[in-house]
Each structure stands twice: as C-alpha cells, then as structure tokens.
C-alpha positions in Angstrom: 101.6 124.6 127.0 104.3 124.7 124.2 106.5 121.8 123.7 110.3 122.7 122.5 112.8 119.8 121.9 112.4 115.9 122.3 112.0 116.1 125.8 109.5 113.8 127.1 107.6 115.0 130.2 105.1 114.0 132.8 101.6 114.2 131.3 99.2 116.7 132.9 96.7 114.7 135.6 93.4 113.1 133.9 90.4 114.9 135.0 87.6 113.5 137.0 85.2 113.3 133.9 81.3 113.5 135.3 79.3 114.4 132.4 79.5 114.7 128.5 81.2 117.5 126.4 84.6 117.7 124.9 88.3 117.1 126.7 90.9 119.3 125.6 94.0 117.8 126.7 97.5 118.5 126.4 99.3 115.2 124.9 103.3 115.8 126.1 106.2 114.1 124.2 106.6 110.7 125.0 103.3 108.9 126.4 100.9 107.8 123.2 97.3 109.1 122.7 96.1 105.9 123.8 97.4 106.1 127.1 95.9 109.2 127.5 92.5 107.5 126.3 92.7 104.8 128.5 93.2 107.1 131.6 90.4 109.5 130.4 88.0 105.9 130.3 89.2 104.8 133.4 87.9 108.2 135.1 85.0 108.5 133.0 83.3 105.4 134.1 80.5 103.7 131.8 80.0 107.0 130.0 81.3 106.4 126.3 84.2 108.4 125.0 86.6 108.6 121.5 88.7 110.6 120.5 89.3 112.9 117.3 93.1 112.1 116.1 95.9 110.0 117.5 99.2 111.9 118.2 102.6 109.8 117.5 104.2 109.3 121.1 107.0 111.6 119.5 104.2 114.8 119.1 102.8 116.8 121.5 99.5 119.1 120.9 96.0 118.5 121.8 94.4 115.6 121.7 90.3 116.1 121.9 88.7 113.2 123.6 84.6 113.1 123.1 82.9 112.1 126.3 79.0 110.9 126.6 76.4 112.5 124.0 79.6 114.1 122.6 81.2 111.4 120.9 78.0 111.8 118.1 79.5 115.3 117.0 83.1 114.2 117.2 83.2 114.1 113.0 82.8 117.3 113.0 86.1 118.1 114.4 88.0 116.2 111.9 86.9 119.2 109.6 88.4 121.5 111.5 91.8 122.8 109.6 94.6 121.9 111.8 98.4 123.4 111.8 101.5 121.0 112.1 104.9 122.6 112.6 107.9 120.4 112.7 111.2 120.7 113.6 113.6 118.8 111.2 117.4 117.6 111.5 118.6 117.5 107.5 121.2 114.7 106.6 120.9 113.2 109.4 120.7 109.3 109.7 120.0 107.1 112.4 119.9 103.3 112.5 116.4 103.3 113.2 114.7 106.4 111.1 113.7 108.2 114.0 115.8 110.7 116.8 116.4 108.1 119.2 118.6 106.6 117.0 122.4 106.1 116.8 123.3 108.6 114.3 125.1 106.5 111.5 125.5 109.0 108.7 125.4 112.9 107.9 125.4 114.9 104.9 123.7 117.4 103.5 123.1 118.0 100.3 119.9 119.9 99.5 120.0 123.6 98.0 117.7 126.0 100.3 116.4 127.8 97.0 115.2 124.8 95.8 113.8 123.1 98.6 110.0 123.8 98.7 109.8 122.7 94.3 111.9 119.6 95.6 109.0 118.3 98.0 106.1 119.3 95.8 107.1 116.6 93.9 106.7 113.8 96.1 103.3 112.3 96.5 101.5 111.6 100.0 102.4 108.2 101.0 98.4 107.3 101.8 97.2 109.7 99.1 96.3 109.6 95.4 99.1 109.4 93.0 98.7 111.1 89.7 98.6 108.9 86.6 
C-alpha cells in the first residue's frame, strides 16, 4: 500500500501472532514503529520479538518485526539493500524544521544543474568525515 502526501492514516490491524517467522507490516504516516512493536508484543504473548529498523512517525514503508526463533536471523535483514524515496519542499522554512511547521521563510536558490555535485559534498551526519 503506497503512501502519497503527509497524510496520516489508521494503521492496518495487528495480527494475532501464534508462532515464529517474520511480520511484514505496513507502518502508515503518523503512528511510530514502536507503537506498532508494542501492539505486535501485546498479541504475540511471551514469544520474543524485535524488529529490523525503526521508521520516523513522518515515514511510511515496511517495518519487519522478528517473532520467536526468528529474532536470531533478524541481522541478516539489515544487509538487505533498502530504497528510500523522498519527497522534498526546497526553500521552504518552518519554525520547527519539519512540515508541520508554520512556514516562516521561502526562497529558493539552488541551480537544478548543479544540485546532485552540491550534496556530494556534504558528509553523513553519523558517518566518517574525511580528513
């Protein structure tokens, strides 16, 4: 199920979780992936769980929760490559950094040619920085 927009919506209904194995689960807009984590324990019981990535309460996409025996292969998924696609509002400014924010300024002032050489040039916040 795509998600288009900021939109939050209803998350889909936890399953009744018997036995081990892997829960795929759609994570809407809005609710965070520990909500979704804590409903998943609550209907799984004593049977241990974790799950492989959290999702900002702004992303939807899915959000694999180990269940049981599982959980012991759950690294394994963190290899897997993943795709990310954004939507993003340039020159925009809210008071708080984020789209729920009173807009306070707007400009633009990027050239299109020149964008992708622009952000090559910024470093990961969390990773290594060239010396």
């Amino acid at each position: 199920m795509p998600c288009f927009g900021w939109k939050a919506c209803r998350p889909p209904p936890v399953p009744l979780v018997t036995r081990p194995g892997l829960l795929l689960l759609h994570k809407p807009v809005g609710p965070t992936s520990a909500t979704l984590v804590r409903e998943v324990a609550a209907a799984a019981g004593k049977l241990p769980l974790c799950h492989a990535g959290t999702l900002d309460p702004f992303a939807c996409g899915l959000l694999i929760i180990a269940v049981g025996q599982a959980t012991r292969a759950v690294d394994l998924v963190h290899d897997v490559p993943k795709e990310y696609v954004a939507e993003v509002a340039w020159g925009t400014e809210t008071d708080n950094g984020d789209h729920l924010g009173t807009v306070v300024g707007s400009r633009i002032s990027i050239r299109v040619n020149g964008i992708g050489q622009g952000l090559g040039q910024y470093p990961d916040i969390a990773g290594p920085v060239p010396v």
